[in-house]
N, CA, C and O atoms as a Tinker XYZ file with bonds, in Angstrom:
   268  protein
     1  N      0.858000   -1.176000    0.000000    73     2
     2  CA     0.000000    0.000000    0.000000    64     1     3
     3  C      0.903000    1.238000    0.000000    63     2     4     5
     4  O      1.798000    1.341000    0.839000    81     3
     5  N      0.679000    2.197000   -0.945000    73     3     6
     6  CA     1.510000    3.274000   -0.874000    64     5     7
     7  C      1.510000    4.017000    0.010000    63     6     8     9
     8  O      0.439000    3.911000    0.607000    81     7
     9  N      2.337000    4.965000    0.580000    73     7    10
    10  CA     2.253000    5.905000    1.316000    64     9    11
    11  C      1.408000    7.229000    0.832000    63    10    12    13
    12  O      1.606000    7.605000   -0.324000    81    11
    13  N      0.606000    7.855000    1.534000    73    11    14
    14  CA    -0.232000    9.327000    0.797000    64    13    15
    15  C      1.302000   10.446000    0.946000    63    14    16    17
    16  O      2.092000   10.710000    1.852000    81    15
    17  N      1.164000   10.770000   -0.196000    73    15    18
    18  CA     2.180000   11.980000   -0.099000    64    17    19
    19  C      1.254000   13.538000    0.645000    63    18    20    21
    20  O      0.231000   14.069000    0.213000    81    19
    21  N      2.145000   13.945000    1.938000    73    19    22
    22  CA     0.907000   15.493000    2.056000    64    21    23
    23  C      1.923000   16.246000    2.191000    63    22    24    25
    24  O      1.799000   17.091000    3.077000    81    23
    25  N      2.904000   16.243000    1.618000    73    23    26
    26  CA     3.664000   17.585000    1.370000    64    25    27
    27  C      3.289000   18.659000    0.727000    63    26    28    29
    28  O      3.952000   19.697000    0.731000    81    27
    29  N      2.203000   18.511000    0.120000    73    27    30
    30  CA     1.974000   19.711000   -0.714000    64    29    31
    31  C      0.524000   20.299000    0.095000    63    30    32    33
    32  O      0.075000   21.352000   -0.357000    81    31
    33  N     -0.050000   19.805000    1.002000    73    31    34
    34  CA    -1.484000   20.120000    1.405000    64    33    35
    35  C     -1.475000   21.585000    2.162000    63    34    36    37
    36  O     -2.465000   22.317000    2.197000    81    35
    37  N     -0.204000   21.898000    2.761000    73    35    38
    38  CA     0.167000   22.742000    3.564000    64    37    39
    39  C     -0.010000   24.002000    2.324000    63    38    40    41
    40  O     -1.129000   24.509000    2.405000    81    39
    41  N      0.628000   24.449000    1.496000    73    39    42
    42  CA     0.062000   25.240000    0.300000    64    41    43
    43  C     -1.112000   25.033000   -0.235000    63    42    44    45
    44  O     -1.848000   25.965000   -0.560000    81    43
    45  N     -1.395000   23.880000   -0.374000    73    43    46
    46  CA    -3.018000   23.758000   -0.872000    64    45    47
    47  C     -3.889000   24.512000   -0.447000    63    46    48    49
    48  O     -4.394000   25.386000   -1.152000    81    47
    49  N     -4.277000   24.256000    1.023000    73    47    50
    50  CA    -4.917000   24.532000    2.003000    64    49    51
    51  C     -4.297000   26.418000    2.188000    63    50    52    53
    52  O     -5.254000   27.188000    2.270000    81    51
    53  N     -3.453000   26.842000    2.226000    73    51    54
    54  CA    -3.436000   28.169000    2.349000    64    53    55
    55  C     -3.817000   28.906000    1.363000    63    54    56    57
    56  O     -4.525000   29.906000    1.470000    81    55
    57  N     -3.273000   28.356000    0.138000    73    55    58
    58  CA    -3.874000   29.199000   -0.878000    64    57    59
    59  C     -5.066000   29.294000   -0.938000    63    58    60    61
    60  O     -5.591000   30.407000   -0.975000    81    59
    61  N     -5.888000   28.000000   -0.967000    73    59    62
    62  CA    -7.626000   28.331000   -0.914000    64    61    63
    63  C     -8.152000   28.764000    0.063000    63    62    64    65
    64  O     -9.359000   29.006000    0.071000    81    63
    65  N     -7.073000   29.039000    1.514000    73    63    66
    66  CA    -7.975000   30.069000    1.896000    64    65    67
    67  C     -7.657000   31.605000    1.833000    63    66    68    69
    68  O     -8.597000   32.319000    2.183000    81    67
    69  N     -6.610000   32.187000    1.486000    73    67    70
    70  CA    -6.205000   33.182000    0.833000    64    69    71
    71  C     -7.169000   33.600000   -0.167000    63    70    72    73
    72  O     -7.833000   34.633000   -0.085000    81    71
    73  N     -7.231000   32.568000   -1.328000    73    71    74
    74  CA    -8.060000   33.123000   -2.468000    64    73    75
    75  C    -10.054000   33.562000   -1.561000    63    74    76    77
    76  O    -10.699000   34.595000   -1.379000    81    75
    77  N    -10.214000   32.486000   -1.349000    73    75    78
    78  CA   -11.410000   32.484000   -0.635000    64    77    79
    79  C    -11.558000   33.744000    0.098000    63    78    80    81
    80  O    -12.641000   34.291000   -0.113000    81    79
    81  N    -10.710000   34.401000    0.960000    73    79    82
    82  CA   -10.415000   35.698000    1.415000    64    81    83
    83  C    -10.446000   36.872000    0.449000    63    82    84    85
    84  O    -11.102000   37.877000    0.721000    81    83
    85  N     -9.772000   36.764000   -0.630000    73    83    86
    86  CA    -9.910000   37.702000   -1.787000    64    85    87
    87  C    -10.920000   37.369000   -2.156000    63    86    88    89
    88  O    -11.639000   38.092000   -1.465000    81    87
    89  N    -11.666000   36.713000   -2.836000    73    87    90
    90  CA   -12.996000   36.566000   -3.181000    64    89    91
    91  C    -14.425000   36.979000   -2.579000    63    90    92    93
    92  O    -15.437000   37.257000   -3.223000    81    91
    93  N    -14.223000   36.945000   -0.838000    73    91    94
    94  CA   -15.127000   37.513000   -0.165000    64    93    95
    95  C    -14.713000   38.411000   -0.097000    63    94    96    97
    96  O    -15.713000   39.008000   -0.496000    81    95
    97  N    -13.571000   39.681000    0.194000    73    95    98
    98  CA   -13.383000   40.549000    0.396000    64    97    99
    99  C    -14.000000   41.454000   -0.964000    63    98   100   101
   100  O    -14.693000   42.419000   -0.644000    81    99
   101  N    -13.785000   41.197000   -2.565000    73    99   102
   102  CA   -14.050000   41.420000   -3.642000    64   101   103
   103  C    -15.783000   41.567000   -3.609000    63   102   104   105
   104  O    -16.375000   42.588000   -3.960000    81   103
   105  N    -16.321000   40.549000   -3.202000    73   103   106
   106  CA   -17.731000   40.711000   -2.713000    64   105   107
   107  C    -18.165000   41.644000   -2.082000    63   106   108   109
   108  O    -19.054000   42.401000   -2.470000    81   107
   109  N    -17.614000   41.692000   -1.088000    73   107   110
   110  CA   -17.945000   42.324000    0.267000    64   109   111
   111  C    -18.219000   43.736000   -0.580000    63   110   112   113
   112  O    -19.301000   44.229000   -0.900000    81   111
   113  N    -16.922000   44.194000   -0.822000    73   111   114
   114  CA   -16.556000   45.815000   -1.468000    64   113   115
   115  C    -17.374000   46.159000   -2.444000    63   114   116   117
   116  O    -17.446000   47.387000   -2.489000    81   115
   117  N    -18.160000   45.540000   -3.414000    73   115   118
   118  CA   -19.421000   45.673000   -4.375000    64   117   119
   119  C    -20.583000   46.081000   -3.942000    63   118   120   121
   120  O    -21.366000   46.724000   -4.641000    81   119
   121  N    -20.852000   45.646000   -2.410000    73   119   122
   122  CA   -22.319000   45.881000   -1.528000    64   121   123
   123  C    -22.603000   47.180000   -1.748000    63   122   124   125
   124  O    -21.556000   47.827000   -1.753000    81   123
   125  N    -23.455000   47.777000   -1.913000    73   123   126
   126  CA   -23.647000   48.759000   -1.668000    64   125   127
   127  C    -24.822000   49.150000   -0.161000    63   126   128   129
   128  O    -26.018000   49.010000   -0.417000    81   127
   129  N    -24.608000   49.421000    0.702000    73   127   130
   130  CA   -24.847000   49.866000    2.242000    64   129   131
   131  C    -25.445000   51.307000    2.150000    63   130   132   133
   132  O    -24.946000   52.339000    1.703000    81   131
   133  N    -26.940000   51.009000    2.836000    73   131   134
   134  CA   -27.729000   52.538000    3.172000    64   133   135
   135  C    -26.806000   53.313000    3.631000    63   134   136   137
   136  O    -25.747000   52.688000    3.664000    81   135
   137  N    -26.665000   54.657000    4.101000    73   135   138
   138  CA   -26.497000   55.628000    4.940000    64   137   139
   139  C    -26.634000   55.413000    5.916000    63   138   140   141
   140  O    -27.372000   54.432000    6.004000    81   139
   141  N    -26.137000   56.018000    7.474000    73   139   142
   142  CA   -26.586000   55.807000    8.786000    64   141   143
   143  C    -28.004000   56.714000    8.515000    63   142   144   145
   144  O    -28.356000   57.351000    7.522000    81   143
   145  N    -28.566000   56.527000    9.635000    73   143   146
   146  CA   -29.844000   57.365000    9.684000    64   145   147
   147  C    -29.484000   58.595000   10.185000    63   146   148   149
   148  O    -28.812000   58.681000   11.214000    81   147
   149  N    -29.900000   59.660000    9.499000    73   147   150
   150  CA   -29.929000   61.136000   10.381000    64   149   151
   151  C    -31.420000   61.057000   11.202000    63   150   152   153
   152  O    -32.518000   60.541000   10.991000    81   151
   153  N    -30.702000   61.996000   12.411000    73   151   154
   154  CA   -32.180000   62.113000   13.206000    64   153   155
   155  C    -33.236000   63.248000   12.654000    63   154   156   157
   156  O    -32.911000   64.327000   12.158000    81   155
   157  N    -34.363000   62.835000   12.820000    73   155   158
   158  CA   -35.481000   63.403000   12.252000    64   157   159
   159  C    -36.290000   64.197000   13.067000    63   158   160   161
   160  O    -36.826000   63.919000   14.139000    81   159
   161  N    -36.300000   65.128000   12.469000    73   159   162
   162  CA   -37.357000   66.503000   13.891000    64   161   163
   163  C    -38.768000   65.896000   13.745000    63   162   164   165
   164  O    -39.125000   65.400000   12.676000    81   163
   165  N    -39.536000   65.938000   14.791000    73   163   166
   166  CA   -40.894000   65.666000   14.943000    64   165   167
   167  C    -41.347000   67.003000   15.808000    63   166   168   169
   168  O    -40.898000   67.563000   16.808000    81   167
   169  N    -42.352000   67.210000   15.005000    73   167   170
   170  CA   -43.403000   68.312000   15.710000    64   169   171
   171  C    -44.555000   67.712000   16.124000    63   170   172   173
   172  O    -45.488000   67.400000   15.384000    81   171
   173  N    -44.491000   67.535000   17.397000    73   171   174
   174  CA   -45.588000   67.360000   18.126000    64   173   175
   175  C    -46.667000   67.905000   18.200000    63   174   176   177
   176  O    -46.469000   68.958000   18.807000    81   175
   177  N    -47.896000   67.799000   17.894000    73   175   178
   178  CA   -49.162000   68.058000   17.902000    64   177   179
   179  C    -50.016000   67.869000   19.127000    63   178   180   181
   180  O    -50.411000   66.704000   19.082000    81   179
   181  N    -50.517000   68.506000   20.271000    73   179   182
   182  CA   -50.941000   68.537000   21.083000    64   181   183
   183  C    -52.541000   68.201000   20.743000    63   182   184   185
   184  O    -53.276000   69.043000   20.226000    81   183
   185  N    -52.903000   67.093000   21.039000    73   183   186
   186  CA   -54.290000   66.189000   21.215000    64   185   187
   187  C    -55.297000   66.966000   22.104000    63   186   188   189
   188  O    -55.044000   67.181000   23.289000    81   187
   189  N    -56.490000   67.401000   21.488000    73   187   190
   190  CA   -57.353000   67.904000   22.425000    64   189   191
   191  C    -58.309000   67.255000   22.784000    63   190   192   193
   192  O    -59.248000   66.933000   22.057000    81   191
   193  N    -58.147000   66.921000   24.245000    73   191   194
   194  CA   -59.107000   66.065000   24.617000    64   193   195
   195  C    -60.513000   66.097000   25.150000    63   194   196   197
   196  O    -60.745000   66.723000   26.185000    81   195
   197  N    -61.312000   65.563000   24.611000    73   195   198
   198  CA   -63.015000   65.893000   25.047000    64   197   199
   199  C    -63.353000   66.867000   26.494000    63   198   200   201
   200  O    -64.221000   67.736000   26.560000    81   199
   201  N    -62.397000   66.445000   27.617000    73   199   202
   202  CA   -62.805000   67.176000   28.461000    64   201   203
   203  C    -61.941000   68.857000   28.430000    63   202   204   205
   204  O    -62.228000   69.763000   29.212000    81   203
   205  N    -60.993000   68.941000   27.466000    73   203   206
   206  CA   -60.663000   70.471000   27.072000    64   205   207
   207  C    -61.460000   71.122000   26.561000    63   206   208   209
   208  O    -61.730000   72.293000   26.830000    81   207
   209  N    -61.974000   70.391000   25.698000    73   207   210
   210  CA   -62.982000   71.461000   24.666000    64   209   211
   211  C    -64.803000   72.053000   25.308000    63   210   212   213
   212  O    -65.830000   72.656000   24.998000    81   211
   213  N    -64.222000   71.431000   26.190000    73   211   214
   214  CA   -65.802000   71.819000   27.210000    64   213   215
   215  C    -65.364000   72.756000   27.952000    63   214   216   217
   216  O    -64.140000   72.753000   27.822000    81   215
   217  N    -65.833000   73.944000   28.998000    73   215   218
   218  CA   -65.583000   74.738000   29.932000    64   217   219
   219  C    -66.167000   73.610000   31.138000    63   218   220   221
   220  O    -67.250000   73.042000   30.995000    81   219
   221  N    -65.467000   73.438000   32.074000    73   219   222
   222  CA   -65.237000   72.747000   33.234000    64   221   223
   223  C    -65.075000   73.362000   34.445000    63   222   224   225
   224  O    -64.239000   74.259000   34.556000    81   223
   225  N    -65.910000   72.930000   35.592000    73   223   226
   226  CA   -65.501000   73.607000   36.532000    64   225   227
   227  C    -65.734000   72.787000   38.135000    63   226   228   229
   228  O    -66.921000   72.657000   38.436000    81   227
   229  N    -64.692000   72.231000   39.177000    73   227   230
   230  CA   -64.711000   71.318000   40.026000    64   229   231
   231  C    -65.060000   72.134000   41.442000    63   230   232   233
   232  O    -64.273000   72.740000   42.169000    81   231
   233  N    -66.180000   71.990000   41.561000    73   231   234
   234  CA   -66.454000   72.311000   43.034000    64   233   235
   235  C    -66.259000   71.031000   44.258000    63   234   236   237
   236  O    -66.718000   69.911000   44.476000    81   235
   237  N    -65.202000   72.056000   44.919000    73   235   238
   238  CA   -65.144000   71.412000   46.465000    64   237   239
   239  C    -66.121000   71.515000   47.366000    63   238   240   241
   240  O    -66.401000   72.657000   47.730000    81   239
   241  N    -66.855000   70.405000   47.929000    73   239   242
   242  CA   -67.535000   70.802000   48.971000    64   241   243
   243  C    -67.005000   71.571000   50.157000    63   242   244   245
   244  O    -67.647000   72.101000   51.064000    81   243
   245  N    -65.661000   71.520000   49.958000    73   243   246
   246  CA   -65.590000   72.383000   51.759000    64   245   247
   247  C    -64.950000   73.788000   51.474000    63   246   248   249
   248  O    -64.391000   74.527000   52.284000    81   247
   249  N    -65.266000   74.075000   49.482000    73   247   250
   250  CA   -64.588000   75.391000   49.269000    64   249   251
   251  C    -65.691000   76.284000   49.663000    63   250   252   253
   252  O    -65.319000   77.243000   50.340000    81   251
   253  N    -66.965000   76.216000   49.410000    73   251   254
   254  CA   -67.867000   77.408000   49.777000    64   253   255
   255  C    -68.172000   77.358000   51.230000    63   254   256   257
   256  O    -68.721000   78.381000   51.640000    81   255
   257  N    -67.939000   76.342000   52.199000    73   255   258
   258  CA   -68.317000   76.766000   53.449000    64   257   259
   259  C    -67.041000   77.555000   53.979000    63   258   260   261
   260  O    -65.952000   77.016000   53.782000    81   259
   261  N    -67.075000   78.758000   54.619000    73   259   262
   262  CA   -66.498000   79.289000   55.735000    64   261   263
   263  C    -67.098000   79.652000   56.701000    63   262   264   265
   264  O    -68.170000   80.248000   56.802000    81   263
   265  N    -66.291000   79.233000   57.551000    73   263   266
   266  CA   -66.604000   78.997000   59.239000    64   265   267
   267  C    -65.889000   81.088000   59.425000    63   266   268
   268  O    -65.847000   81.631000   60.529000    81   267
């Protein structure tokens, strides 16, 4: 039975992953990637609520008595 020769696997194996490295890197650099987000002003709109739009008025019972 012959012996496996692996003298050469040590280059094998680096080069394909070298190339494999250039190849994703080559990829990578083609992407084209949104912008970060700029922040966005919001103007708040103040909600008027049913009991604003009425004239309202809370009587205390112990505001009209004075002693």
């Amino acid at each position: 039975m012959p012996q496996l020769d692996t003298s050469t696997w040590f280059i094998t194996i680096i080069s394909s992953i070298i190339t494999l490295f250039i190849l994703f890197q080559l990829k990578i650099s083609t992407q084209t990637f949104p912008m970060a987000p700029s922040p966005k002003i919001f103007t708040t709109q103040k909600m008027k609520t049913p009991w604003e739009l009425k004239w309202t008025k809370i009587y205390l019972p112990l505001s009209s008595l004075r002693q």
